[in-house]
C-alpha positions in Angstrom: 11.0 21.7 -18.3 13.4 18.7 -20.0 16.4 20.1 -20.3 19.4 18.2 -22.3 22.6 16.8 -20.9 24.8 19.5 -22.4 22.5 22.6 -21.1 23.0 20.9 -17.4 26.7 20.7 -17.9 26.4 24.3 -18.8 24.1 25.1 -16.0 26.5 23.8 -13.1 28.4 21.4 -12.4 27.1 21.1 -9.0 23.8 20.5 -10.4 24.5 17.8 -12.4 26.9 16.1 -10.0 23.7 16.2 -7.5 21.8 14.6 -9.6 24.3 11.5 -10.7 24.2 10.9 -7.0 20.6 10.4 -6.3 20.3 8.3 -8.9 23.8 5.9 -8.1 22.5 6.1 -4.6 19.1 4.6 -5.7 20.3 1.7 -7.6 19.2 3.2 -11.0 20.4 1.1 -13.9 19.8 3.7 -16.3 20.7 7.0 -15.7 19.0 10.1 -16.9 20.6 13.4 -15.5 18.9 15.3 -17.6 15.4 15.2 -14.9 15.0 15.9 -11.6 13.4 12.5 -10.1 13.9 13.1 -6.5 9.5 14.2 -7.0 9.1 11.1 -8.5 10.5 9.0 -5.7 8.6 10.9 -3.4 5.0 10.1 -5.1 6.4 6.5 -5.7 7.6 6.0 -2.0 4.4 7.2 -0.6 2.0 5.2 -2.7 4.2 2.1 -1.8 4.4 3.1 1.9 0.3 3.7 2.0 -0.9 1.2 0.1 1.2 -1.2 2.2 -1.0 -0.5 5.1 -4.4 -0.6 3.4 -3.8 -4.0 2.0 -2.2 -5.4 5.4 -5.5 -4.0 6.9 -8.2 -5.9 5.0 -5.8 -9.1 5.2 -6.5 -8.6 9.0 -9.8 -8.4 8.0 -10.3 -11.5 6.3 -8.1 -13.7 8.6 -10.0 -12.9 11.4 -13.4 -14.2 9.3 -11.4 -17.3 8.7 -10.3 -17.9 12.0 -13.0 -20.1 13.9 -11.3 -19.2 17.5 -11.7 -15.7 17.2 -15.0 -16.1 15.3 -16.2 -18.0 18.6 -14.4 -17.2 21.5 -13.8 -13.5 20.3 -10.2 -13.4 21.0 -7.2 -14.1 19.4 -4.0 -12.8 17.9 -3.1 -12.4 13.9 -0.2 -10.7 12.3 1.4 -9.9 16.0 -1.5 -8.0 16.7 -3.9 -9.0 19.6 -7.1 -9.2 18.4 -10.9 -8.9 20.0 -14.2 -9.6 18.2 -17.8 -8.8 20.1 -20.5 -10.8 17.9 -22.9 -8.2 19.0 -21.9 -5.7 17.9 -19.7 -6.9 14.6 -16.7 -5.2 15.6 -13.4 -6.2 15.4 -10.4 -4.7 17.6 -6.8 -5.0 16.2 -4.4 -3.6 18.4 -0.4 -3.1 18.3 2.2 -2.2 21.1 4.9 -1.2 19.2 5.1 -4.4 17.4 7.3 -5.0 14.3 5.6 -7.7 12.2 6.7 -9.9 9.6 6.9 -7.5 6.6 9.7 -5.2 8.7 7.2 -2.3 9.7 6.8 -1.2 13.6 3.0 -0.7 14.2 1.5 1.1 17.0 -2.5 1.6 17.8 -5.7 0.2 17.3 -7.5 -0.8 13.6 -11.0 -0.9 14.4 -13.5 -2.4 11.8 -17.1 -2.6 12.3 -19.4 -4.9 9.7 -23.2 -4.2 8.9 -23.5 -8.3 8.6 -21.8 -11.3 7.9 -18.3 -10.7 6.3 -19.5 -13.0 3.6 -22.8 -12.2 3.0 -23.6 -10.0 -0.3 -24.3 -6.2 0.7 -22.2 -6.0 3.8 -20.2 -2.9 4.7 -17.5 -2.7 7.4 -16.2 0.4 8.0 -12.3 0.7 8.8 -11.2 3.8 11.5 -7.7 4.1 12.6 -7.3 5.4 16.1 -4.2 6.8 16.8 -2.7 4.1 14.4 0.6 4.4 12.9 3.4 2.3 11.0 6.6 3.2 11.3 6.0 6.5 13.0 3.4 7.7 10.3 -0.1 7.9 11.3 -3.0 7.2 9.4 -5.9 9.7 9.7 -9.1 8.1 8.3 -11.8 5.6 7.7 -11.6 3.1 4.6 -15.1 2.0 3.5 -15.8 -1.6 2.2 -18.5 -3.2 0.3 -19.1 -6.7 -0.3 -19.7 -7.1 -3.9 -21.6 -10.2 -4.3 -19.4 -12.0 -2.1 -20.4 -15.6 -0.9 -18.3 -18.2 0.5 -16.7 -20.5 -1.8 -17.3 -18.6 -4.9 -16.5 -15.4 -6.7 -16.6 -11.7 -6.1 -15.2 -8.9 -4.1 -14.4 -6.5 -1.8 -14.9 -2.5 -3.0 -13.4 0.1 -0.8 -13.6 3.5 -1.2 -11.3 6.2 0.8 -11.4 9.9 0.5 -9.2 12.4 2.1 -7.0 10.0 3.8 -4.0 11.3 5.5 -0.5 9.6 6.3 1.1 12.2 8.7 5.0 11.9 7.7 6.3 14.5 10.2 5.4 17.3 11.9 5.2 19.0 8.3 4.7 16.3 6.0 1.8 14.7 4.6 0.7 12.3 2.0 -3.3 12.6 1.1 -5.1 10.0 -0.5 -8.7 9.3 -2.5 -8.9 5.5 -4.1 -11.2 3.7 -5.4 -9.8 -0.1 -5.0 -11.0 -4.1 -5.4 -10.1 -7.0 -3.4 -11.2 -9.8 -5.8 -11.3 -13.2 -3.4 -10.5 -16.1 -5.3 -12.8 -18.6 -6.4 -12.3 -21.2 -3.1 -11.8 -19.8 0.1 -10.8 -22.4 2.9 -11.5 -22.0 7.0 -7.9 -21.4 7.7 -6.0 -18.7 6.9 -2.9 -20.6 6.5 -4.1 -22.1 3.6 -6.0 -19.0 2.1 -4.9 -19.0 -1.8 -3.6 -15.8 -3.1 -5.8 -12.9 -4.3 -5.9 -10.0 -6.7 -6.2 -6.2 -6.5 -6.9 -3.6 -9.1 -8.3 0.1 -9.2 -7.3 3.7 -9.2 -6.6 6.8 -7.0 -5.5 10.2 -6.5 -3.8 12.4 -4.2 -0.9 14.9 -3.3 2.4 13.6 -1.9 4.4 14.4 0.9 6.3 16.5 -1.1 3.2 18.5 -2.5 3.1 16.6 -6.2 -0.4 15.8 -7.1 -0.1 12.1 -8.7 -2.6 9.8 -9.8 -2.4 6.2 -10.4 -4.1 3.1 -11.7 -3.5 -0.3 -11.3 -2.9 -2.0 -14.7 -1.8 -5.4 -13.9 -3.5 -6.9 -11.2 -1.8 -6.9 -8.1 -0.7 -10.2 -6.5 -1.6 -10.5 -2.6 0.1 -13.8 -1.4 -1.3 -14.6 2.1 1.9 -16.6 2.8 4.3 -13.4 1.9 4.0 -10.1 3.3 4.7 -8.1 0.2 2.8 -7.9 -2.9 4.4 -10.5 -5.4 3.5 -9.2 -8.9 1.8 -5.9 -10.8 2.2 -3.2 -12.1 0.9 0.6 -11.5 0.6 3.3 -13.9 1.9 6.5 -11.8 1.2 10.4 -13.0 2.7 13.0 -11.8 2.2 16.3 -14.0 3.9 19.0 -12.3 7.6 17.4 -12.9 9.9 16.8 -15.3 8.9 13.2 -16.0 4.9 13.3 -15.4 4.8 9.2 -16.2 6.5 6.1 -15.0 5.5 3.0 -13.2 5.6 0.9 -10.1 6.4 -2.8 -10.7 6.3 -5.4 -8.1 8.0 -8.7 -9.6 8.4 -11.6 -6.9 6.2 -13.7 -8.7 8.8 -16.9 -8.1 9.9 -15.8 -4.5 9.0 -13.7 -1.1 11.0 -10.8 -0.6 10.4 -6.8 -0.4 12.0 -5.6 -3.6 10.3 -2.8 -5.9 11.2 -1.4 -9.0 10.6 2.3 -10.0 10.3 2.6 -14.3 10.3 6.8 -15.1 10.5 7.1 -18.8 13.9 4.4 -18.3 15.3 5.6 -15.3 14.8 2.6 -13.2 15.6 2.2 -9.5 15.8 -0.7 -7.6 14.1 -0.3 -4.5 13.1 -1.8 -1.3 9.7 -1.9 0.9 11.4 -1.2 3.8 11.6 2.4 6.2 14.8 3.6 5.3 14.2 3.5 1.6 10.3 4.6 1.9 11.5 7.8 3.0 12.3 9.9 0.4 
């Protein structure tokens, strides 16, 4: 229920005092103590936090097509992860000791992805399963299914993925599930190195229920900016929902378009919060 600044003085001043503190803590510029927004950082923080993974998975993905040794010799390492490739069999093997990788996280496990043909051939599927695969101590429990959607090398199209009932194991009692329905739209001119792989796009939508139990929903409505060269989104905005709470709408903005660097701003209603892709602010 909104409730006014003068009925939450009223209500307690420990309430209130609470509530100035979450948001001072978060870096908000504008303060509304009139909401509760700690459920709002918790959907926001676990969309960031899972999405991170999906897209540093199918940028695995597509290095590993790019990259003639691994292609050939069908071994390799990308990303700090060691990497194996049977021709056979299309399956790639992406595996992490405890590694912390360019973008702050410390990965653990194997990312295996299996493809019904060539990576670049219209029609394929690969299937993504993470065994015993976790970042940051979270595990993902789950496969992520891709299409290539008219796909051919040097020109356009994209990659659909579909994932239902995915499950980022926060703790022992925490965890966040997820259902999206997402695009990777490869650019127009793809080169045989990744190092010089142009950025990329990403749209779509998805559902789930937080680690703190709030159903959300969210779509993306400015393309999101995957720079192969930074390890963090660069630019885009999300539309969140949320519609048990106080504020049921706000937004996630990613806004590095001129520079690298893992910052992330939270918009609910005008509260905004400065925030930061790393584990120790991911963890509300």
């Amino acid at each position: 229920m909104i409730r006014p600044i003068h009925s939450c003085i009223h209500a307690g001043v420990l309430v209130l005092s609470a509530l100035i503190l979450l948001s001072a803590a978060a870096g908000c510029k504008k303060k509304n103590t009139a909401y509760d927004l700690r459920p709002n950082l918790n959907v926001a923080d676990d969309i960031v936090f899972t999405e991170r993974g999906l897209f540093h998975t199918f940028d695995l993905l597509l290095k590993a097509n790019l990259d003639s040794n691994i292609m050939h010799m069908g071994v390799g390492t990308i990303d700090k992860a060691l990497v194996s490739y049977s021709s056979s069999s299309r399956r790639f093997t992406f595996y992490y000791q405890n590694k912390y990788c360019a973008d702050s996280v410390l990965r653990n496990g194997n990312i295996v992805i299996t493809l019904s043909g060539d990576f670049f051939t219209s029609g394929t599927g690969a299937t993504v399963e993470f065994q015993n695969y976790s970042e940051d101590s979270r595990q993902f429990i789950g496969q992520d299914i891709l299409l290539n959607a008219i796909l051919v090398l040097g020109g356009n199209g994209s990659y659909a993925s579909t994932i239902v009932n995915l499950a980022i194991v926060k703790d022992s009692v925490h965890s966040t599930l997820w259902n999206s329905q997402l695009n990777y739209h490869i650019p127009p001119v793809l080169k045989m190195k990744p190092d010089s792989l142009v950025p990329f796009t990403i749209t779509g939508t998805g559902n789930g229920r937080s680690s703190g139990t709030y159903d959300f929903s969210f779509q993306v409505s400015t393309p999101l900016l995957n720079d192969i060269y930074c390890p963090w989104i660069r630019q885009g905005v999300m539309q969140i929902s949320v519609p048990s709470v106080d504020v049921t709408t706000g937004t996630i903005e990613y806004v590095n378009k001129d520079k690298c660097n893992n910052k992330v701003t939270y918009n609910f209603e005008g509260s905004v919060f400065e925030w930061w892709i790393i584990r120790k602010k991911l963890n509300y």
